[in-house]
C-alpha positions, 0 to 999 in steps of 0.5 A: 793327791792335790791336782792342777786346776785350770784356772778357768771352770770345768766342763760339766753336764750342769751347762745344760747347752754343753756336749757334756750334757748331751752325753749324760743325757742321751750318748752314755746310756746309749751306749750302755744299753749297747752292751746289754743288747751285746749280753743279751745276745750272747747269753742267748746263744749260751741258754741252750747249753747243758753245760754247768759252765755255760749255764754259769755264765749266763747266770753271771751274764744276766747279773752285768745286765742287772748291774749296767741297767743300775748304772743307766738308772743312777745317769739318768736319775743324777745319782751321787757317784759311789767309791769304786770297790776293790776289784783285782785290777791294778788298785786305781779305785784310791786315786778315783775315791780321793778325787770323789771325796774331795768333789763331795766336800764340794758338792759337785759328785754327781753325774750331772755336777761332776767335771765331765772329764772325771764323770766320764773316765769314772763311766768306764773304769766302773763299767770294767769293774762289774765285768773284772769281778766276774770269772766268766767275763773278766776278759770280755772285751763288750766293745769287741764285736763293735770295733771289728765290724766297723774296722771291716767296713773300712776296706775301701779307705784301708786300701786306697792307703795301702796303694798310695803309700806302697808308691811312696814305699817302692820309691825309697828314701827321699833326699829331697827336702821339699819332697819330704816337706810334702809327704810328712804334711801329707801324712800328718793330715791323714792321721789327723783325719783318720780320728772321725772313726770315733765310736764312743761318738758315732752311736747312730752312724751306718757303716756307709756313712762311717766310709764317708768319714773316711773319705772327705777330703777337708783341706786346710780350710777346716783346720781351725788351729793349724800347727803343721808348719812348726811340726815339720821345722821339728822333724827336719832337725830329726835323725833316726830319733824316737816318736811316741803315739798316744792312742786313741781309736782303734781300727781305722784311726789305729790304721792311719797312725801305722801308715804315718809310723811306716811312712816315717821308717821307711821313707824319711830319715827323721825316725827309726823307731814308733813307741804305741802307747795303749790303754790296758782296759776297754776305754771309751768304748774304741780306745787301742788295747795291746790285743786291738793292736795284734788284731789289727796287724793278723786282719791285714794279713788274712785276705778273707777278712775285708768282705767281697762286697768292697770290691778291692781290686787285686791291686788293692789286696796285694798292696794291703799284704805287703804292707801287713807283711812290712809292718810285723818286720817292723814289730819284729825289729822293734821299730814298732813296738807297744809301751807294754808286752803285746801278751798283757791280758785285760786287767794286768797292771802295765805298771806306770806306763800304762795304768796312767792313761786310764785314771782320771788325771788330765796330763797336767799331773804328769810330772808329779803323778807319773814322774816314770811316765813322764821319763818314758815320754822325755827319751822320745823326739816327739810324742804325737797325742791322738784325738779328743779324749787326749785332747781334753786331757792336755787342756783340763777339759775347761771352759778356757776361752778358743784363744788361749794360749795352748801352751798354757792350757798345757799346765805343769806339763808345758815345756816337759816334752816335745808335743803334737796334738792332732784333734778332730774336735768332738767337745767343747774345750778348744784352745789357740784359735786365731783372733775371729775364728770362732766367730767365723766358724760359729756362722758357718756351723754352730755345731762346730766344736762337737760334730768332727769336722774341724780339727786343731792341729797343735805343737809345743816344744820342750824347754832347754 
């Protein structure tokens, strides 16, 4: 199917200076090597088991590693990208290879050729590939054990919100517009920082350094594109209305899209009902998958889970149950809920709403690939887009100069739906900069647009 192109190039690892090339180059096969370590691991601990089934397993265990160890070497070689076969998951290998058929007629269906954007998706829907035609491993998640340990070491910025938000939760609903004004920008800000836990990007990152991410406070200085304002004139003509979050990261970043969802329920009276939107398969390595989301709610409530060494005062603790204690209320009234049944298992077909956000497509396609998608999103007052691969998404991941219009980045897309981006910037597509802004933040930190300290925080409106 023919696809929206932006009108400027794309993002690839053939611009040697580019993030892109960097991620080719050292990010992927880093992470990738991850998970051999991850089965490595696991496989040992299954090699002193008699059991056929266990023996089985690690038998289909060492062929992953044989397989993942292949795909490290295509990266690194610049291999052409193959057709993805047929696996038993929700048939997308013909949307991906007609796309590598037409990158072929070009010449571009390399790794180091490809559009960064495809390269990538393309990474990890192959990588799901090898574990789904497995009968041991079909359901492994190999990012699991990643995204709990670096979720448990956020316990002090967890519980620092969980505080601050139960005083705003005690308080009631406010009345006061001015008040309100301050409480949503507040919270908006939070979400939009809560996007540095990234971990297809911290590859190198302590957990103690993940805890400083946590904790910056950044200011206004550092919001490059800054949209909030044009946000709360959206909010402030709500009244019990829908939102919709695309998700991004799960853990702390997941954490920070609930507070901001509780917050809206609980205190204000722009919206009675959150719609979290999932990906069904592991996706750039911490992206919210339906079991994440279970997960993170059944953590907030077992008081065990945060180790003793975060020292949570009893204040602390008692603030993170009652919220996790709110939060299943708004699940069972359904003023919470996913996009898909919160029972899919890896690999089921979540049909249109879901299967969409895992196939190469930027969002300008929307409207003519995911017309049902679309619908979904269209009975929402705003529909909230986390973090960079979102981002990248809205805006074709092109080379588009910083101040271009963000509507016209937006493509087919723009005017579709009531829009908010909030995007701590981790790759080089960045668009709507004020007149002198890249020049003034290229002096302050040339690694401005890949390292996540500066975000843009972008709003477009739907069209009568």
């Amino acid at each position: 199917m023919p696809h929206w192109v932006p009108p400027v190039p794309l993002c690839s690892a053939s611009q040697k200076e580019s993030f892109a090339y960097e991620s080719t180059v050292k990010r992927w096969p880093v992470i990738l090597t991850g998970i051999v370590d991850e089965l490595s691991r696991l496989n040992g601990e299954l090699s002193s088991s008699q059991e056929a089934q266990a023996q089985d397993k690690v038998k289909e265990g060492k062929q992953l590693i044989h397989d993942i160890g292949g795909l490290i070497y295509e990266m690194r070689h610049d291999r052409e990208l193959t057709p993805l076969e047929a696996t038993g998951l929700p048939d997308d290998s013909a949307v991906y290879n007609d796309e590598l058929q037409q990158l072929a007629d070009k010449g571009h269906n390399k790794w180091f050729t490809a559009p960064w954007l495809f390269a990538e998706c393309y990474l990890y829907r192959r990588l799901r590939g090898l574990f789904a035609v497995t009968q041991h491993w079909n359901l492994f998640d190999p990012f699991a054990s990643q995204k709990l340990s670096t979720w448990r070491s956020s316990a002090t910025g967890a519980a620092a919100l969980a505080v601050s938000l139960q005083k705003l939760v005690d308080g009631g609903r406010v009345s006061d517009e001015q008040q309100l004004k301050l409480d949503l920008l507040s919270m908006l800000e939070v979400d939009l920082w809560g996007n540095a836990t990234d971990l297809s990007l911290l590859t190198s990152l302590t957990h103690e350094e993940i805890q400083q991410l946590q904790s910056v406070e950044r200011g206004q200085h550092f919001v490059l594109r800054n949209d909030f304002d044009r946000a709360w004139q959206h909010f402030k003509g709500l009244k019990g209305g829908r939102l919709d979050i695309v998700l991004d990261n799960s853990g702390f970043e997941l954490y920070t899209d609930m507070v901001l969802a509780d917050w809206l329920v609980s205190c204000s009276p722009y919206i009675s009902e959150v719609v979290f939107h999932p990906k069904l398969i592991p996706w750039f390595v911490s992206d919210v998958q339906p079991h994440d989301f279970l997960i993170l709610l059944d953590t907030l409530a077992d008081p065990s889970f945060f180790p003793s060494s975060a020292n949570l005062s009893d204040a602390d603790r008692s603030a993170l149950a009652s919220l996790a204690a709110r939060w299943k209320s708004h699940v069972d009234k359904g003023s919470f809920r996913l996009s898909v049944p919160a029972s899919l298992k890896m690999g089921d077909g979540g049909g249109e709403l879901a299967d969409f956000w895992t196939c190469p497509h930027g969002f300008a396609d929307l409207p003519a690939v995911a017309p049902v998608l679309l619908a979904e999103l269209q009975k929402s007052q705003l529909v909230i887009f986390k973090g960079d691969l979102n981002y990248r998404k809205l805006v074709g991941d092109a080379w588009w100069p910083t101040t271009a219009s963000f509507d016209e980045a937006l493509g087919p897309l723009r005017g579709k739906i009531d829009l908010l981006s909030l995007r701590t910037c981790k790759a080089d597509t960045v668009v709507g900069l004020p007149e002198g802004t890249e020049e003034r933040v290229e002096k302050e930190d040339p690694k401005w647009r890949v390292n996540g300290k500066y975000a843009v925080v972008s709003f477009s409106a739907r069209e009568a």
